[in-house]
C-alpha positions in Angstrom: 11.5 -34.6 -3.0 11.5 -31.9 -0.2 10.5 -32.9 3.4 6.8 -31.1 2.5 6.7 -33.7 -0.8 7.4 -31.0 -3.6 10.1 -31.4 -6.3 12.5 -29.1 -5.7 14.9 -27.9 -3.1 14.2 -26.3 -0.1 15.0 -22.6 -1.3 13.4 -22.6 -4.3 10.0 -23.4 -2.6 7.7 -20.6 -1.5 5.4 -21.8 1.5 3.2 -19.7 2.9 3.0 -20.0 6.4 -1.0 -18.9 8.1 0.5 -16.6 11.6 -2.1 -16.2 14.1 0.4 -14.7 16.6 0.4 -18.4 18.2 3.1 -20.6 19.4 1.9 -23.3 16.9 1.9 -21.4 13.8 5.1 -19.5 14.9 7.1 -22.7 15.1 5.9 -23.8 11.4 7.3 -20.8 10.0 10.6 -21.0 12.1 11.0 -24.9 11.7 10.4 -24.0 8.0 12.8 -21.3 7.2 15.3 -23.0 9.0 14.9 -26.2 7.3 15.6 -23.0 4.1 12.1 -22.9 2.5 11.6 -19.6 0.8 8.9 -18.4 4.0 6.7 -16.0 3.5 3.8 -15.2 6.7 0.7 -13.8 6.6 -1.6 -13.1 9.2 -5.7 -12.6 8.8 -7.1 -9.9 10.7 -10.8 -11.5 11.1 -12.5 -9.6 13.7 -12.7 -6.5 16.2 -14.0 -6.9 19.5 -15.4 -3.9 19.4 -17.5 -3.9 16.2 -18.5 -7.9 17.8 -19.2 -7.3 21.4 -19.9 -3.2 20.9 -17.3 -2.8 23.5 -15.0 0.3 21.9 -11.2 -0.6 22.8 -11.8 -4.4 23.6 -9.8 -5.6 20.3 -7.2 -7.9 21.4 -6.7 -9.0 17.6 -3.8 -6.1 17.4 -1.5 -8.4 20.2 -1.7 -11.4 17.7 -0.6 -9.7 15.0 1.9 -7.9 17.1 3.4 -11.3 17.8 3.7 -12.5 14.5 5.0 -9.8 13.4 8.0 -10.1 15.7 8.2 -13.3 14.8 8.8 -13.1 11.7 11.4 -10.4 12.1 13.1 -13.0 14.6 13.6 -15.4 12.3 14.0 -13.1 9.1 10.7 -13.8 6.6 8.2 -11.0 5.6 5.1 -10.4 6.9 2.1 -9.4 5.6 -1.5 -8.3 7.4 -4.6 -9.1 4.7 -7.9 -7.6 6.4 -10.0 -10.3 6.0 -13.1 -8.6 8.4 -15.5 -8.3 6.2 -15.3 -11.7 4.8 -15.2 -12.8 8.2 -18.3 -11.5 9.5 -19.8 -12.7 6.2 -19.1 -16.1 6.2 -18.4 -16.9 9.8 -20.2 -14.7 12.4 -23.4 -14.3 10.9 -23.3 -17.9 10.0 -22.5 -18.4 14.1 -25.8 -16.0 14.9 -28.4 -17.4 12.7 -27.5 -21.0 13.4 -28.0 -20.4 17.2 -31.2 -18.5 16.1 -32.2 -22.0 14.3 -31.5 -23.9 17.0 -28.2 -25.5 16.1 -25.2 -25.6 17.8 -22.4 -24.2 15.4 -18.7 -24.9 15.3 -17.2 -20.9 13.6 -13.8 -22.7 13.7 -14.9 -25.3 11.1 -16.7 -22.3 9.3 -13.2 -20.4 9.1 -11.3 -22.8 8.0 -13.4 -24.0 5.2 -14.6 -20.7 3.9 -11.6 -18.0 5.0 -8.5 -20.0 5.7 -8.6 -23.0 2.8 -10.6 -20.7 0.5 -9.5 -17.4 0.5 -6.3 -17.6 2.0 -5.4 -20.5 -0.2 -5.9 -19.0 -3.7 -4.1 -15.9 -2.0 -0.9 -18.3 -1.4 -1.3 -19.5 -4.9 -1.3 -15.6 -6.3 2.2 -14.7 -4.1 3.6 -18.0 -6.1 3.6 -20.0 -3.0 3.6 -23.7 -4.1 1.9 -24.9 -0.5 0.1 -23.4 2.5 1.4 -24.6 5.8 -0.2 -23.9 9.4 0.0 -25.0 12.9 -3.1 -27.5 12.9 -2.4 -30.7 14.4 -3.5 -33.4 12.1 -1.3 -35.0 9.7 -1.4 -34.9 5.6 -0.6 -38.5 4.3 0.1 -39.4 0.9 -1.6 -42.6 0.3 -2.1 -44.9 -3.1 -4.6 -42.4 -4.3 -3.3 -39.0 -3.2 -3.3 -37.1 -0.1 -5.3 -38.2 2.9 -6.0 -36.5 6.1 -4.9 -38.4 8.8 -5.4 -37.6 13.1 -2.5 -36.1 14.6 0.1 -38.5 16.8 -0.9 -36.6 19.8 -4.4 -37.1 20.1 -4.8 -34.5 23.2 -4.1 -31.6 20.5 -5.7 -33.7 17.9 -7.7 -31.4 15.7 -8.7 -33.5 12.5 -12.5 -33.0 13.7 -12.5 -29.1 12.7 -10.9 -29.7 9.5 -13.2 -32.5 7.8 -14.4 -29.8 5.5 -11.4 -29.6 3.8 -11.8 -30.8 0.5 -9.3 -32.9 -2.0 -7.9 -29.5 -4.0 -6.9 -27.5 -0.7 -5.5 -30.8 0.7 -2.8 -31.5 -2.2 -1.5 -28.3 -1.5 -1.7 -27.9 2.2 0.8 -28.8 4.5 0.6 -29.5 8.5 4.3 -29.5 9.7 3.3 -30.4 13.9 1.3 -33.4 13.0 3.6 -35.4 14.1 4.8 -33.1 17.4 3.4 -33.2 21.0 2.8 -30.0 22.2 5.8 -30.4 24.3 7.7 -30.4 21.9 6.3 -27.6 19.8 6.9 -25.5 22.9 10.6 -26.8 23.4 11.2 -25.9 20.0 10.1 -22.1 20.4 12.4 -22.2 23.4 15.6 -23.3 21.0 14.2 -20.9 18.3 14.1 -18.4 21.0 10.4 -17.0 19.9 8.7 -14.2 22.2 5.6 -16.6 22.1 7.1 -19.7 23.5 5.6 -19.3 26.7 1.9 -18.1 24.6 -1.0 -19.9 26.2 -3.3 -21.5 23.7 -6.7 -19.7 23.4 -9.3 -21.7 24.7 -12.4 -19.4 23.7 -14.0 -18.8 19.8 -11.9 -15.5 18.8 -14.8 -13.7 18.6 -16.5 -14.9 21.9 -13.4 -13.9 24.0 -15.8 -14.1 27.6 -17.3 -17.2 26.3 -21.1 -15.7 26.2 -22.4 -16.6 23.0 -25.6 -15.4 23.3 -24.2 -11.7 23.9 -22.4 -11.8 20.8 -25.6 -13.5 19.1 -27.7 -10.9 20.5 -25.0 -8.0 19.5 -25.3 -9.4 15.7 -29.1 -10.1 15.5 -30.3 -7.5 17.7 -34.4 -8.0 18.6 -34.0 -11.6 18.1 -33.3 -13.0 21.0 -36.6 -14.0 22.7 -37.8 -15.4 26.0 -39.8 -18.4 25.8 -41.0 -21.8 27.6 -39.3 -24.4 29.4 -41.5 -27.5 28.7 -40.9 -31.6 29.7 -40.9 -33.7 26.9 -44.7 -35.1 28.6 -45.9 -31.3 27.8 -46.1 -29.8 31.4 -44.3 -26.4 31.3 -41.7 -25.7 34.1 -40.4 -22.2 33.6 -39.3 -20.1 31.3 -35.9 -19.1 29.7 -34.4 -15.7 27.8 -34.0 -17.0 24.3 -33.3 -20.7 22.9 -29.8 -19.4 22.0 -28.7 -19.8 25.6 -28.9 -23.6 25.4 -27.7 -26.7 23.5 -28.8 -29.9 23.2 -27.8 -32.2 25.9 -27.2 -29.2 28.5 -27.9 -30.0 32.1 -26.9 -26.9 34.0 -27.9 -23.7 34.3 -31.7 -24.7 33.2 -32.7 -22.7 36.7 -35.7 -25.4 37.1 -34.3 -27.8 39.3 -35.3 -31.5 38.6 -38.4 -33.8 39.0 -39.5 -34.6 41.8 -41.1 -38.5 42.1 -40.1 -41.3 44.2 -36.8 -39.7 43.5 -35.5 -36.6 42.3 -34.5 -37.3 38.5 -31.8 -34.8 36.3 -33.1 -33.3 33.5 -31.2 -32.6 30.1 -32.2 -30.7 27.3 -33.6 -32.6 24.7 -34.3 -30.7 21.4 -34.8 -26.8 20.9 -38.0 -25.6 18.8 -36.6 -22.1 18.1 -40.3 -21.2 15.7 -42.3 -22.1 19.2 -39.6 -20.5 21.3 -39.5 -23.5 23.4 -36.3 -25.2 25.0 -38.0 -29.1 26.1 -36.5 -31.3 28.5 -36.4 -34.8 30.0 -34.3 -37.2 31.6 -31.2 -38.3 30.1 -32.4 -41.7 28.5 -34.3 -39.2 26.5 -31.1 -37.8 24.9 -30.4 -41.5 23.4 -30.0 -41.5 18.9 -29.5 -43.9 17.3 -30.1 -42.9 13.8 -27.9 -39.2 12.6 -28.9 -37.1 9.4 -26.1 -35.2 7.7 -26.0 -32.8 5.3 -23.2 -30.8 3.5 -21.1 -34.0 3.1 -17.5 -33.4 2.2 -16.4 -37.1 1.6 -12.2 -37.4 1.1 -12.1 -41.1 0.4 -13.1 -42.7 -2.7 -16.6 -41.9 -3.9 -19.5 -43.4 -2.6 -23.1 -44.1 -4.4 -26.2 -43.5 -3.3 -27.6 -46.2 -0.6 -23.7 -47.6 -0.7 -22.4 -48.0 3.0 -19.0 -48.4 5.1 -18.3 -49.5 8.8 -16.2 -46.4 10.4 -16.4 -44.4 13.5 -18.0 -41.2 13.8 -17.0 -38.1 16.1 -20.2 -36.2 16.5 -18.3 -33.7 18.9 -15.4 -32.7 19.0 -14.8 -34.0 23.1 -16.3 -36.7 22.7 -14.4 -40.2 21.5 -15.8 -41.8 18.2 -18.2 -44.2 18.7 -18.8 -47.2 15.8 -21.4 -46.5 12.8 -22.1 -47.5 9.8 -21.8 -44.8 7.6 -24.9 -45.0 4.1 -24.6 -42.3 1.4 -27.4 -40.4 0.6 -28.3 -38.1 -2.4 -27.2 -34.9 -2.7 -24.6 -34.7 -0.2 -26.5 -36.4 2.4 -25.8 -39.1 4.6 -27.3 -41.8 7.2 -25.4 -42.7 10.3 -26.8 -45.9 11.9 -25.1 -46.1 15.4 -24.0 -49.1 17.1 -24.7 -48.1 20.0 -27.1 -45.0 21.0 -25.0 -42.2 22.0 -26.7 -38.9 24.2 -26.5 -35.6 23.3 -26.1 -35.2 19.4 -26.8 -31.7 18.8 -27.5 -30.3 15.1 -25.6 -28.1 13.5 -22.4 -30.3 14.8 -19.9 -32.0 12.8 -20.0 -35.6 12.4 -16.5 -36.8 11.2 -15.7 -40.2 9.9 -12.9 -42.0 10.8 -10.8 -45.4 9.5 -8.6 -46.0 12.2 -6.4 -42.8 12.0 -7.7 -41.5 8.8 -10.5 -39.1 7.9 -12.7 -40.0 4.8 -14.9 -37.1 5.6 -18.2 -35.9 7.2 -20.5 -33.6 7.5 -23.1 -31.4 9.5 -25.6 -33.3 11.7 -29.0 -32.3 10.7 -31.6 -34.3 12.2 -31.2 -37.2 14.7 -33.8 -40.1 16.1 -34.0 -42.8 18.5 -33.5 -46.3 17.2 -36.5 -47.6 15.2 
């Protein structure tokens, strides 16, 4: 076996490497080729800025292919740019708009990996006679008594095993996540020795397609005429203002409402509570009105060993990506549904989030929250 877990030697094992033009990906395909893998990188082109954000010129896409490019060159692989923008916008950004527009809170990254990165990009590795697809994700692939398992990272500030639950059983046997058991340190001491261009690359801290961070511009841009002002009400009915469209809040927000708080015997915070994008209405209320107990999912991708209906496990459960897991127990529904009975009520569980489940340091699986309620 091969340090990736494949039967053969090193150079007579084609691994794709997924390049974004990042220092994370651009150390998988060095460590890789040095370790004599038969490397061959591919960058996505996903998006323009300009078609996004209707800002002609704004594409900063070109740099991070740029980058990858001279990467690979560096360290002697080809390269290869696939224009994935249509499939993109497709299955990512409109997704992004009209879950906004339903009142959810979306995560595109978890979109893009399960429907452009694992999917397309996969069977893409496959047809170039790759034998496994390897990026710069920090979560670790585990082979356990009954195959693969997806396992957190060792450095749980670059963790990232939340926003790639979706990942089902197929991609997982043949993916491969070479930093899962690096710091990000040491990722970056590595581009040093390997003498990459990137090494000194800050991480991006924005959705690719968001570069400003205003998701309700590029909402607005891809649904235009949709966007619509509306009430600000308290969860006892009285309204307080108004807003510009429920896609500029999320469940659990506290600033930027414009309405100040209540003022009683004391002046009291409010949060918002739930958005009812049909009525156009964002409704707030103190934070104790935030508390769930009870979590609906939908979409389950389950990685463990299969559950029956009303069957249940004790696990923990990240219902966003920030936040640390909190205890659950975890009762399978039909139809890829699921009940998450909390131990203890946690504030701000906004739909259209991932709930992940965890077993220590291992992901069985999870899926997105749908509907939440306070404990019976």
């Amino acid at each position: 076996m091969n340090s990736l877990g494949l039967p053969k030697r090193p150079q007579d094992t084609r691994v794709v490497v997924a390049m974004s033009g990042g220092v994370d990906s651009s150390v998988t395909a060095a460590m890789l080729r040095e370790e004599g893998y038969d490397v061959v990188g591919i960058t996505l082109q996903l998006y323009d800025h300009g078609l996004a954000l209707q800002k002609p010129g704004a594409c900063c896409a070109g740099q991070d292919i740029y980058d990858a490019r001279q990467v690979s060159d560096r360290i002697g692989i080809p390269h290869y740019v696939l224009d994935y923008e249509g499939r993109f916008s497709q299955d990512v950004m409109d997704d992004f708009a009209d879950s906004y527009l339903r009142g959810e809170t979306p995560i595109p990254c978890v979109r893009c990996n399960q429907r452009v990165k694992f999917r397309d990009l996969l069977n893409t590795a496959r047809d170039l006679g790759a034998e496994a697809l390897a990026t710069g994700h920090y979560v670790r692939r585990v082979t356990g008594r009954q195959g693969a398992e997806l396992h957190r990272a060792i450095d749980p500030a670059k963790d990232q095993s939340y926003f790639l639950f979706a990942t089902t059983r197929e991609q997982l046997d043949f993916l491969r996540f070479p930093l899962g058991g690096l710091t990000k340190p040491e990722t970056r001491a590595l581009a040093e020795r390997y003498e990459l261009e990137v090494a000194a690359k800050p991480d991006s801290q924005d959705i690719c397609f968001v570069p400003n961070g205003n998701y309700a511009e590029v909402v607005a841009k891809l649904r235009p005429g949709s966007v619509e002002p509306g009430d600000i009400v308290h969860v006892d009915g009285r309204v307080l203002g108004r807003h510009k469209g429920v896609v500029h809040y999320t469940v659990g927000q506290r600033k930027g409402l414009g309405i100040g708080g209540i003022r009683g015997q004391e002046e009291e915070a409010l949060y918002v509570v739930r958005l009812e994008p049909a009525r156009r209405r964002v409704v707030v209320g103190p934070r104790r009105d935030l508390a769930r107990a009870l979590v609906t999912v939908r979409d389950v991708n389950w990685l463990a060993a299969d559950m029956a209906e009303g069957q249940s496990v004790e696990v923990s459960v990240k219902l966003r990506s920030a936040q640390p897991a909190a205890p659950a127990t975890w009762r399978a529904g039909p139809d890829g549904t699921a009940r998450v009975e909390l131990h203890e009520p946690q504030h701000g569980i906004a739909p259209g989030q991932a709930c992940v489940v965890y077993q220590e340091d291992r992901v069985l699986g999870g899926g997105w929250i749908s509907g939440t309620a306070a404990a019976a």
